[in-house]
N, C-alpha and C positions, 0 to 999 in steps of 0.2 A: 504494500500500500504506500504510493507515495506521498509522504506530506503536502500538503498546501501551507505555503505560510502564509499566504496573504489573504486566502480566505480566513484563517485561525485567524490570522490577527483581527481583520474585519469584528469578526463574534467575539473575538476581548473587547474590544472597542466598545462595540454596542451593551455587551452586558455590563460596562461599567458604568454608562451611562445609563441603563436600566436601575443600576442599584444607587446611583446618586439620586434620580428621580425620586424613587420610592422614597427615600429618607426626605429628603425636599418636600416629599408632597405630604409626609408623616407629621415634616415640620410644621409645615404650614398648615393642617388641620388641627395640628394643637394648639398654635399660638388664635388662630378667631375663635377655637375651643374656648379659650379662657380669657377671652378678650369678650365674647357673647355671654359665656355663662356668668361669669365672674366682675366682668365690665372693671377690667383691669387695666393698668396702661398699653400698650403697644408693647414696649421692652419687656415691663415684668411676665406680661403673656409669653412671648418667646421664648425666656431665662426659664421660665417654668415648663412650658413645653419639653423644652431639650435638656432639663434634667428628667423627666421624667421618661423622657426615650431612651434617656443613656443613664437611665438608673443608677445614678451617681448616691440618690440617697441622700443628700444638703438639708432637706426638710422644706417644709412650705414657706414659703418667701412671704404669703399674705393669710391667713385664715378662708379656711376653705369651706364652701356653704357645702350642705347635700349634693343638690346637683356637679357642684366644683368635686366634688370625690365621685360621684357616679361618672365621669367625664373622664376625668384625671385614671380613673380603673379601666375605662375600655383604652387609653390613650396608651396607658400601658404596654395591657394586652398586645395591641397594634403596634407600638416603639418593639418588642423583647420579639415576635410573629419579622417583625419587617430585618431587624437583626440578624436574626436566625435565617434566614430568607436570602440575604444580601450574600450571609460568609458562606452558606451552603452554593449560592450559583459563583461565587468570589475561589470556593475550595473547588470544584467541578470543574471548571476552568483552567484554574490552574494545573489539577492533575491530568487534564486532555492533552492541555500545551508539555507538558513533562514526559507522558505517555506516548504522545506524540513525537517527541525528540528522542525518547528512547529507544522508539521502535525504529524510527529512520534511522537513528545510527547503526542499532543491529543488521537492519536489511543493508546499507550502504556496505557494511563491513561482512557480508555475505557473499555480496557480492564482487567485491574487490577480491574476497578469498579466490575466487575460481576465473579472474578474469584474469584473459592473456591475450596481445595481438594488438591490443589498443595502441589509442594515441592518448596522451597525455598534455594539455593544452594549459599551459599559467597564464595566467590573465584574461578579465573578464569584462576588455573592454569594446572600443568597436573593432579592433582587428582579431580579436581574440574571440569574440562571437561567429564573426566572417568566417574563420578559422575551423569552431564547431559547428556551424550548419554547415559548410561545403565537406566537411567530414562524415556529418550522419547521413548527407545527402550521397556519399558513395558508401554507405550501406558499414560506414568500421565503429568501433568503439568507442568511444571517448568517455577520459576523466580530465576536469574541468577544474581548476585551483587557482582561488580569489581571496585574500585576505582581507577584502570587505563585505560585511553579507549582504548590503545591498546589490551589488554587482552578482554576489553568487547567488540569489531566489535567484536571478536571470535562469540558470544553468537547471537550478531544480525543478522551476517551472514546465521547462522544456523535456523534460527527462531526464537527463543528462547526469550522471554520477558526480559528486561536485562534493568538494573539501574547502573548508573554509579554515584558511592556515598559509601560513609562510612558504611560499615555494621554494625559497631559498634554502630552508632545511630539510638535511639529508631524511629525518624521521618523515615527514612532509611526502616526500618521494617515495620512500620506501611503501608509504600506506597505500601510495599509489600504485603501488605496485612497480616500480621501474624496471625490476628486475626480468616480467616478461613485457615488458610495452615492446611496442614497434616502432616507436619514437614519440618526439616532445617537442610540442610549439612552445617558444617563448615569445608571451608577445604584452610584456608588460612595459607600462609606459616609460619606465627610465632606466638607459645599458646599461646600470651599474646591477641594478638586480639582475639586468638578461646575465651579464656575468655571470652573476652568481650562481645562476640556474642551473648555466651549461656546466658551468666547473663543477659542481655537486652532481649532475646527470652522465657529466663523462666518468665520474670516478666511482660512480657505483652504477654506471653500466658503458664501459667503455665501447662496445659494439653499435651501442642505440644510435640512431640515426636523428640528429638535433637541428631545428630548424628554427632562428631568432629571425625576428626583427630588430632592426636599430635605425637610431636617428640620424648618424651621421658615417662618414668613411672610418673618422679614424675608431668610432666603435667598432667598425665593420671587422679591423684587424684586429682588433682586440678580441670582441667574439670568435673569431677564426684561430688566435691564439690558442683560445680557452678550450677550443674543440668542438665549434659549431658545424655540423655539416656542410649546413647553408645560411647565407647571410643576404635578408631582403632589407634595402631601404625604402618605404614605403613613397617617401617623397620620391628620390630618384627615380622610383618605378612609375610611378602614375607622371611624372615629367615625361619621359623614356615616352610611355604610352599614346599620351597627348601630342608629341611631337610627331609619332606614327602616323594616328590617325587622321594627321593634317596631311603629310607627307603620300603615305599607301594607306587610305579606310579601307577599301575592300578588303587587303590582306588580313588588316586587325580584326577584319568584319569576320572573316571566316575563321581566323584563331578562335575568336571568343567563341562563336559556333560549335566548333573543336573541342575545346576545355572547359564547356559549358559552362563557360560562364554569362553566357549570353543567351535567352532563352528563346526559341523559334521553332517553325515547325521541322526543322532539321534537327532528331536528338543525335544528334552524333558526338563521341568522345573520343580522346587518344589516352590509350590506356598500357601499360607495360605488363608485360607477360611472360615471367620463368617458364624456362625451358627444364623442368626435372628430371632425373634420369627415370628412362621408364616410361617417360611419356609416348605419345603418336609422334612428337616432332622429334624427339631426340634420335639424332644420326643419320636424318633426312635433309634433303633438299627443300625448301620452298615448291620448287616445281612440286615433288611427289605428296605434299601432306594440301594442294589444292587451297589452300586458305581464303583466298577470294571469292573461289566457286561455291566454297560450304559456307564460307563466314560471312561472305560481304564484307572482309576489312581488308587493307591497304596494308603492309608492311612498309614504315616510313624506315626502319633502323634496326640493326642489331648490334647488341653491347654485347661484346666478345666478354665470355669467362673473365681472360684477361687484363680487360678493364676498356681496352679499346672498340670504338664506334664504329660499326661500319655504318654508311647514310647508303639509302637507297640498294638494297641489297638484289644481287641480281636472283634468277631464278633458280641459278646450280647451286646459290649457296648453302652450304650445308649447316646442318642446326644441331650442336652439340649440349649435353646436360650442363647447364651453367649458363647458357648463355639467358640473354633478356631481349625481349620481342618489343618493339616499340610500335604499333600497329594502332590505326585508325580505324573506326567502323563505327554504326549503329550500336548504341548502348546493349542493344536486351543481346545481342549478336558475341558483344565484345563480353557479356557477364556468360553466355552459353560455352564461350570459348574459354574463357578464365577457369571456371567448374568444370569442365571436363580436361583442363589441363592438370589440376589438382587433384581430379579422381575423386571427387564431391557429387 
């Protein structure tokens, strides 16, 4: 069950000002109480009302007729009924909201026990949102870590497994599970923490594949120092882009097509695809495993084992385990192709 915190909060809300009311309205029936019965001042009416709600016990401030004590006894009644009233929906509440936090951490941490493959995403701002939905939008995992809880209901709201804590420290990471993630966006607003990330993500998972933002160049070297796989600057990038699209739009036009980032009635994405041992492509040609004819997709690339790119691969080229397919095509085509390459 996932918490809502912003509906909880809503019904704290309102039930407080449910139990103000009622005492208010407790008040104010005593004080023309004894202001009608007793034709008291204004103040001394109130002073007496609200000792007698809050059964403080002072004793009568004026002598009190018959009717003044048949009054003063149901006002009672009503003051100790409206008390008992208040801390009962005051106690109820508060054990929802506690019951509630309980339970979300237990399932939170249920689920982090058995998760693996995920990305791991710090920062829960606007690049860092961008970041998880184009993640959940290709179908992978994500855990989401924000040390401010406003920015992390974002995360909860949405689904999204979400740690409210220092990304900077190793425990932090660890709950995260770093040790099987698939990698880690850093996309918090100032390089000194992206620093800090990476340096904590490289050294308790040196393998993991880290992908920062930063503001400036010379962050850029410094993250790349610290062992960022990849280093985007957002400014630069969106200059870069704007200058394209003045330059070549159609080209930009059909990328964003491509990388869906752009939505149209063409779904087409460029997607990368391991070669396993054991698979249909391994230690074939292009030519023999047909991939345009069954798939519909395009082979832009292959990343040799070795590290090196072939572009534009001809038809003889042969397809060894290790290598990575860099291939275009129709989304549902290029997910058909991905699952049966993994034997899924």
């Amino acid at each position: 069950m996932r918490v809502d915190l912003e509906r909880t909060g809503e019904t704290l809300k309102w039930r407080f000002l449910a139990i103000t009311g009622v005492l208010l309205v407790a008040i104010v029936i005593g004080t023309l109480g004894f202001r009608l019965v007793e034709s008291w001042p204004l103040f001394d009416s109130f002073y007496m009302a609200l000792m007698t709600l809050t059964t403080v016990g002072y004793g009568e401030i004026h002598p009190l007729s018959f009717h003044g004590r048949m009054f003063a006894s149901f006002l009672m009644l009503v003051g100790v009924a409206s008390v008992f009233v208040s801390f009962a929906i005051l106690g109820d509440t508060l054990l929802r909201l506690e019951l509630a936090d309980y339970f979300g951490r237990r399932r939170r941490t249920r689920m982090l026990q058995h998760i693996a493959g995920h990305y791991i995403v710090c920062g829960a701002g606007r690049v860092g949102r961008s970041v998880v939905l184009e993640l959940r939008r290709g179908g992978a995992q994500v855990v989401l870590i924000d040390d401010n809880p406003e920015r992390a209901k974002w995360g909860e709201a949405i689904g999204v497994i979400t740690l409210t804590a220092d990304a900077s420290k190793d425990e932090t990471l660890r709950e995260a599970r770093i040790d099987t993630a698939a990698g880690l966006v850093s996309a918090i607003s100032t390089d000194a923490e992206n620093v800090y990330v990476t340096l904590s993500a490289k050294v308790l998972n040196p393998s993991l594949h880290v992908a920062v933002r930063a503001s400036d160049d010379q962050a850029e070297e410094k993250l790349k120092r610290a062992g960022a796989t990849t280093v985007l600057t957002p400014y630069l990038h969106i200059g870069h882009r704007l200058a394209q699209s003045l330059l070549r739009p159609h080209v930009v036009s059909f990328l964003d097509v491509a990388s869906a980032f752009d939505r149209t009635d063409l779904d087409l994405a460029i997607e990368q695809l391991p070669v396993a041992p054991g698979s249909f492509l391994s230690s074939k040609t292009l030519q023999e495993v047909h991939l345009g004819r069954t798939y519909g997709v395009i082979v832009l690339a292959v990343r040799r084992r070795s590290g090196t790119m072939e572009f534009n691969p001809q038809a003889d080229a042969r397809l060894d385990a290790g290598d990575l397919l860099i291939a275009m095509g129709e989304r549902l085509k290029l997910k058909q192709l991905e699952t049966e390459l993994r034997g899924k």
